[in-house]
mmCIF file of the N, C-alpha and C atoms, coordinates in Angstrom:
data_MODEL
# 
_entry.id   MODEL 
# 
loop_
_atom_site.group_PDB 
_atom_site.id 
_atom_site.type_symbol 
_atom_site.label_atom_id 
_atom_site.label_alt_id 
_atom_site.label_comp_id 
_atom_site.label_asym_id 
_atom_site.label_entity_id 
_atom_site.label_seq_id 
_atom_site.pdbx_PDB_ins_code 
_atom_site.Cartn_x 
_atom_site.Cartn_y 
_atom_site.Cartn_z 
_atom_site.occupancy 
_atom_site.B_iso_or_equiv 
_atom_site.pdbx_formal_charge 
_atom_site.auth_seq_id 
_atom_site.auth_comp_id 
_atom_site.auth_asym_id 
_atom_site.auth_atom_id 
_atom_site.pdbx_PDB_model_num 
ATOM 1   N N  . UNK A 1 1  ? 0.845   -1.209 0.000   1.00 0.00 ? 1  UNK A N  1 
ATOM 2   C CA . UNK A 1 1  ? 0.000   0.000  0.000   1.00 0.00 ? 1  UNK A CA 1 
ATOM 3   C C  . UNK A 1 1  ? 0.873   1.250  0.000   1.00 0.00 ? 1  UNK A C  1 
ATOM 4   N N  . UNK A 1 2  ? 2.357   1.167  -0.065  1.00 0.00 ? 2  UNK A N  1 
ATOM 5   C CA . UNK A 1 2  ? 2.968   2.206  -0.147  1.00 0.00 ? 2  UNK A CA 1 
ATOM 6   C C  . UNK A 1 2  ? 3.421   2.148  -1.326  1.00 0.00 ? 2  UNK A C  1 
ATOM 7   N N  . UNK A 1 3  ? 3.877   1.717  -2.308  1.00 0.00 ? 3  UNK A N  1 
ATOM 8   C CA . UNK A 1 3  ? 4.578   1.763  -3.613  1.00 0.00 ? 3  UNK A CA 1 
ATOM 9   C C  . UNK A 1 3  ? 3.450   1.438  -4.622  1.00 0.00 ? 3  UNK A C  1 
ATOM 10  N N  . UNK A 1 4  ? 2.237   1.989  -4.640  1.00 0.00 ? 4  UNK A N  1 
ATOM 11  C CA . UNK A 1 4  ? 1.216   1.568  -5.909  1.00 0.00 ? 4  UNK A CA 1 
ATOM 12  C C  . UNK A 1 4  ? 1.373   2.472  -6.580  1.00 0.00 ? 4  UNK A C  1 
ATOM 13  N N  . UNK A 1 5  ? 2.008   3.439  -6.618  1.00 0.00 ? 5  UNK A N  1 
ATOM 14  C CA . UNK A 1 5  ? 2.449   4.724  -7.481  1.00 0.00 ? 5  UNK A CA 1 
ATOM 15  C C  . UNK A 1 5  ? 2.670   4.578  -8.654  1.00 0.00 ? 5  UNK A C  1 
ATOM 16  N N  . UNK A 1 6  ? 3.978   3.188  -8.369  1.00 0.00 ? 6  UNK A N  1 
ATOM 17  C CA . UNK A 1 6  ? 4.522   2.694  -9.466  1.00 0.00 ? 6  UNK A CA 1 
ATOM 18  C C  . UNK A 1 6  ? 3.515   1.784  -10.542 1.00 0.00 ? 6  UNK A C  1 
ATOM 19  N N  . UNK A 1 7  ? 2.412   1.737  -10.176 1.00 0.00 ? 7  UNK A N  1 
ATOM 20  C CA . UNK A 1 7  ? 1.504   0.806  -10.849 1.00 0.00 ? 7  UNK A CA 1 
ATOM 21  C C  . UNK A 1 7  ? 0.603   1.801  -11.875 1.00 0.00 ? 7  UNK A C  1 
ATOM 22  N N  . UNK A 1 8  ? 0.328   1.169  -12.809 1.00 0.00 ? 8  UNK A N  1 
ATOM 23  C CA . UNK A 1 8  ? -0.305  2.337  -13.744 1.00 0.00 ? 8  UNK A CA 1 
ATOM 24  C C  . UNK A 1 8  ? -1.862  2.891  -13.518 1.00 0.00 ? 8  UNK A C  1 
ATOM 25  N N  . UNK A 1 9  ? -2.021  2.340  -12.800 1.00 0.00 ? 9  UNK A N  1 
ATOM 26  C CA . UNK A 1 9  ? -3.480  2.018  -12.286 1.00 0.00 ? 9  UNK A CA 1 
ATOM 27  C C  . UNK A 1 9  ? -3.587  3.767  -11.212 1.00 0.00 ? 9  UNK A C  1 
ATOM 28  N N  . UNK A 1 10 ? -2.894  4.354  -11.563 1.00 0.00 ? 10 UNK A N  1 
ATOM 29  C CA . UNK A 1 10 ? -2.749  5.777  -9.979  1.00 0.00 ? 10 UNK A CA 1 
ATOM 30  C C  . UNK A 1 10 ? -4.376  6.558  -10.085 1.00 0.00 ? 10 UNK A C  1 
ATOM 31  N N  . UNK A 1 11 ? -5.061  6.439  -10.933 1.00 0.00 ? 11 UNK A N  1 
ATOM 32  C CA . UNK A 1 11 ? -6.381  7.366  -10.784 1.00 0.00 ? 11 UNK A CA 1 
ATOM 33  C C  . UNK A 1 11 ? -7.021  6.951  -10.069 1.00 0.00 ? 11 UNK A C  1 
ATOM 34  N N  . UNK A 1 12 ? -7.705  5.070  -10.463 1.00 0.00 ? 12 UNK A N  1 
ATOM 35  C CA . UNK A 1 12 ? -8.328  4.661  -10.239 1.00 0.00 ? 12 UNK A CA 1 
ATOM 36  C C  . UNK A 1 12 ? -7.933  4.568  -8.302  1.00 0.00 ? 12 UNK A C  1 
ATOM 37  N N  . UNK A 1 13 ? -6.400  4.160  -8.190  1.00 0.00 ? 13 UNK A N  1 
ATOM 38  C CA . UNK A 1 13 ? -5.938  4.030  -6.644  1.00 0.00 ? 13 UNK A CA 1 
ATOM 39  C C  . UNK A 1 13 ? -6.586  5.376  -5.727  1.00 0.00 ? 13 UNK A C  1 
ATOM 40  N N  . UNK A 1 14 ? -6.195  6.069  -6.333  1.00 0.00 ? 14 UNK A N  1 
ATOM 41  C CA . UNK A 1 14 ? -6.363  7.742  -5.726  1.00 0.00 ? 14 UNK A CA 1 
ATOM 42  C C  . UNK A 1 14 ? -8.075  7.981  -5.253  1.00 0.00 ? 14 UNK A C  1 
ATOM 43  N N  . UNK A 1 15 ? -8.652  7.541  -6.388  1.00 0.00 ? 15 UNK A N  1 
ATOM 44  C CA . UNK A 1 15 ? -9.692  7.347  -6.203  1.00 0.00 ? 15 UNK A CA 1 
ATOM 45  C C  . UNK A 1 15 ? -10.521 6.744  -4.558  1.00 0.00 ? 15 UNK A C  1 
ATOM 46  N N  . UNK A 1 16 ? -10.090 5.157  -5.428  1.00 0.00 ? 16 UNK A N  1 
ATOM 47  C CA . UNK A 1 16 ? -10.143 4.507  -4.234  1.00 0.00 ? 16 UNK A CA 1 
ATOM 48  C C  . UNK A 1 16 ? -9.541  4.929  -2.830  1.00 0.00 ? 16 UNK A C  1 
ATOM 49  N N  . UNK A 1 17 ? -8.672  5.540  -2.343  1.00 0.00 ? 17 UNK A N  1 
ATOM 50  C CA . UNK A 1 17 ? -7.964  5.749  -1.010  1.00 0.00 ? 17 UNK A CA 1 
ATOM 51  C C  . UNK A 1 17 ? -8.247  6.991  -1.050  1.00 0.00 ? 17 UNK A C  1 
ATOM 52  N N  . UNK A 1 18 ? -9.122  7.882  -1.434  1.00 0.00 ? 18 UNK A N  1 
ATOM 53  C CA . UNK A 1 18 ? -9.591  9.199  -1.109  1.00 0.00 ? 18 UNK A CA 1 
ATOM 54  C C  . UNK A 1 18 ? -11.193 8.426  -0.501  1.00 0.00 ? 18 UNK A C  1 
ATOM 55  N N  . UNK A 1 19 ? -11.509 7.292  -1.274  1.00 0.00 ? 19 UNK A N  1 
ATOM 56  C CA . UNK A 1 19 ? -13.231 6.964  -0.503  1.00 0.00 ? 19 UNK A CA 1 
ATOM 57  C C  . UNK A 1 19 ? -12.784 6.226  0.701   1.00 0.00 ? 19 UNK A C  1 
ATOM 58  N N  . UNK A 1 20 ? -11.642 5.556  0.781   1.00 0.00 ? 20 UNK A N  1 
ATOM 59  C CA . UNK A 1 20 ? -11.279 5.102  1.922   1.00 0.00 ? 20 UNK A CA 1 
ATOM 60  C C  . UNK A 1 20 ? -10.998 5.853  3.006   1.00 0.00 ? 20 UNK A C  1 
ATOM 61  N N  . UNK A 1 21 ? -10.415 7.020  2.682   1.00 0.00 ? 21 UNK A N  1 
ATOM 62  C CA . UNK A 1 21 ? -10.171 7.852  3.784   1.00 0.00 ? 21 UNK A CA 1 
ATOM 63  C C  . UNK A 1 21 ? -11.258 8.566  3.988   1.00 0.00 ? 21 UNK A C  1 
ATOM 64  N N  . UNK A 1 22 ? -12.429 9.093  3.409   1.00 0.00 ? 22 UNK A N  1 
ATOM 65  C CA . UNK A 1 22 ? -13.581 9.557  3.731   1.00 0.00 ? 22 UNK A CA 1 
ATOM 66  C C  . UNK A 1 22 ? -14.704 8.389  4.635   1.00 0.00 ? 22 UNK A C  1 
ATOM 67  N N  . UNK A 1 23 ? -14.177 7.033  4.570   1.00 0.00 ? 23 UNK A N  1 
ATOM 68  C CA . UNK A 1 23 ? -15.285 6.264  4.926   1.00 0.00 ? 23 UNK A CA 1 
ATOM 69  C C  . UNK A 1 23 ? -14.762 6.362  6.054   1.00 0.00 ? 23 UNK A C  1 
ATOM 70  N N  . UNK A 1 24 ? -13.506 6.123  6.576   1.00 0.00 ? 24 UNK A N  1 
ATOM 71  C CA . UNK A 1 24 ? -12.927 5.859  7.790   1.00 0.00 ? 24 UNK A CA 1 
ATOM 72  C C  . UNK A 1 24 ? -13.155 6.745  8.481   1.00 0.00 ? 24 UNK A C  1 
ATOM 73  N N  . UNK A 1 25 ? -12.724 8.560  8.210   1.00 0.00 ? 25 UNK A N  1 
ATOM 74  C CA . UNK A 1 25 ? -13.134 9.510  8.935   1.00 0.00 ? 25 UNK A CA 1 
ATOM 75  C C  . UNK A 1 25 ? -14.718 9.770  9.171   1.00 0.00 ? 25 UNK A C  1 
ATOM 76  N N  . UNK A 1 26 ? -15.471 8.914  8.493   1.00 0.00 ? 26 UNK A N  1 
ATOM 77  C CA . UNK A 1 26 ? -16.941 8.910  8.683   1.00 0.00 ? 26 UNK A CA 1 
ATOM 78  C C  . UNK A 1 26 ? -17.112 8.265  9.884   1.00 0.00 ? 26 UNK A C  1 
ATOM 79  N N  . UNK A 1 27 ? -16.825 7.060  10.237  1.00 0.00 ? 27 UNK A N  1 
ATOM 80  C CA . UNK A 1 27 ? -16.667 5.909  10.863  1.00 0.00 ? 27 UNK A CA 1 
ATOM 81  C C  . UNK A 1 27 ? -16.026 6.472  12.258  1.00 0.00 ? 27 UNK A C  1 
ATOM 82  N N  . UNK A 1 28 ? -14.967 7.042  12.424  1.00 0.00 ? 28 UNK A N  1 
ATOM 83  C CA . UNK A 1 28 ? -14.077 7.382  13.425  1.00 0.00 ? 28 UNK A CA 1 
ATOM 84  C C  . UNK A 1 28 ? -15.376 8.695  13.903  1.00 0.00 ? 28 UNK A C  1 
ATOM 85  N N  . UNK A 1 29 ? -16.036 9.553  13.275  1.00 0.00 ? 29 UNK A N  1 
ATOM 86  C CA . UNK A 1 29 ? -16.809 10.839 13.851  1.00 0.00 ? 29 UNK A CA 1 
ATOM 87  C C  . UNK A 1 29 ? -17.705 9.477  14.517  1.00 0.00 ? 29 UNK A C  1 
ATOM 88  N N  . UNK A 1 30 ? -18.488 9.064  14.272  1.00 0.00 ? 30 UNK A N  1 
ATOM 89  C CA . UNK A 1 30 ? -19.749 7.997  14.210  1.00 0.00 ? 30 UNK A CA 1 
ATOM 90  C C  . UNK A 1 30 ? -19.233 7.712  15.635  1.00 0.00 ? 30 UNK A C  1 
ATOM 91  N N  . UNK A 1 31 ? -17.985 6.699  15.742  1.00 0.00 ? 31 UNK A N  1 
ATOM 92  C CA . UNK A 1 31 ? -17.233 5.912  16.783  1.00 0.00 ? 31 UNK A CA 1 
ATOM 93  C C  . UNK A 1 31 ? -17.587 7.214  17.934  1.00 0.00 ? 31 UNK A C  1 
ATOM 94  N N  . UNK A 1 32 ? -16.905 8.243  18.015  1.00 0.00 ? 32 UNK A N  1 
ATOM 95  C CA . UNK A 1 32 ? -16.607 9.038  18.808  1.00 0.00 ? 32 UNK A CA 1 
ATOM 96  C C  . UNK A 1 32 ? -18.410 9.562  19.107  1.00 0.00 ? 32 UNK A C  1 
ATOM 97  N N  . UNK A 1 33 ? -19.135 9.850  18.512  1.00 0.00 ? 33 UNK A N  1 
ATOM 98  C CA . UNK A 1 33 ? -20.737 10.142 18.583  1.00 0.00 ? 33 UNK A CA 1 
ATOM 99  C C  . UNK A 1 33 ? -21.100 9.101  19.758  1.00 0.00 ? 33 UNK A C  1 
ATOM 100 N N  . UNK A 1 34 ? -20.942 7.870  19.026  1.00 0.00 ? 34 UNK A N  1 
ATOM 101 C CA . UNK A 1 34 ? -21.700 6.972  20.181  1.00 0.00 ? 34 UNK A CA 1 
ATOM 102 C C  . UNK A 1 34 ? -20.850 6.724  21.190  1.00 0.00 ? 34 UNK A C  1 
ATOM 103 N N  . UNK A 1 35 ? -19.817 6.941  21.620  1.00 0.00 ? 35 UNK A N  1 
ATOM 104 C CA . UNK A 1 35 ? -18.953 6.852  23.049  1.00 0.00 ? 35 UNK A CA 1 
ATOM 105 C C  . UNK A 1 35 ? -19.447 7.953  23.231  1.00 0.00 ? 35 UNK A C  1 
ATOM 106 N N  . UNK A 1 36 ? -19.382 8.876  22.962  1.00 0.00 ? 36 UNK A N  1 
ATOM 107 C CA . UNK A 1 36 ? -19.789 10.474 23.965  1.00 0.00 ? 36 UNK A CA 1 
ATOM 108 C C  . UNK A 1 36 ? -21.346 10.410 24.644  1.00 0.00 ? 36 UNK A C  1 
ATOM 109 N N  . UNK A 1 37 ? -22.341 9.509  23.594  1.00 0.00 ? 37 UNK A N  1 
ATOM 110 C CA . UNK A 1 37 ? -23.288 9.734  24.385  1.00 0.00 ? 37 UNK A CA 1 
ATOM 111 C C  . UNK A 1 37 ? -23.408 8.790  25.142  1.00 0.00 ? 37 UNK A C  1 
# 
């Protein structure tokens, strides 16, 4: 997951690990919502 740069595939990756990082920071607010209440 660190050297896919080199793979020709970089849009589609970018892609993908920009929805990954939006799902996770979705997930992590969510996490923190239901511990607080």
């Amino acid at each position: 997951m660190t050297s896919m740069h080199h793979s020709g595939s970089g849009r589609s990756f970018s892609q993908v690990s920009r929805a990954a990082m939006v799902l996770i920071a979705v997930l992590l607010c969510v996490e923190q919502l239901l511990a607080f209440r």
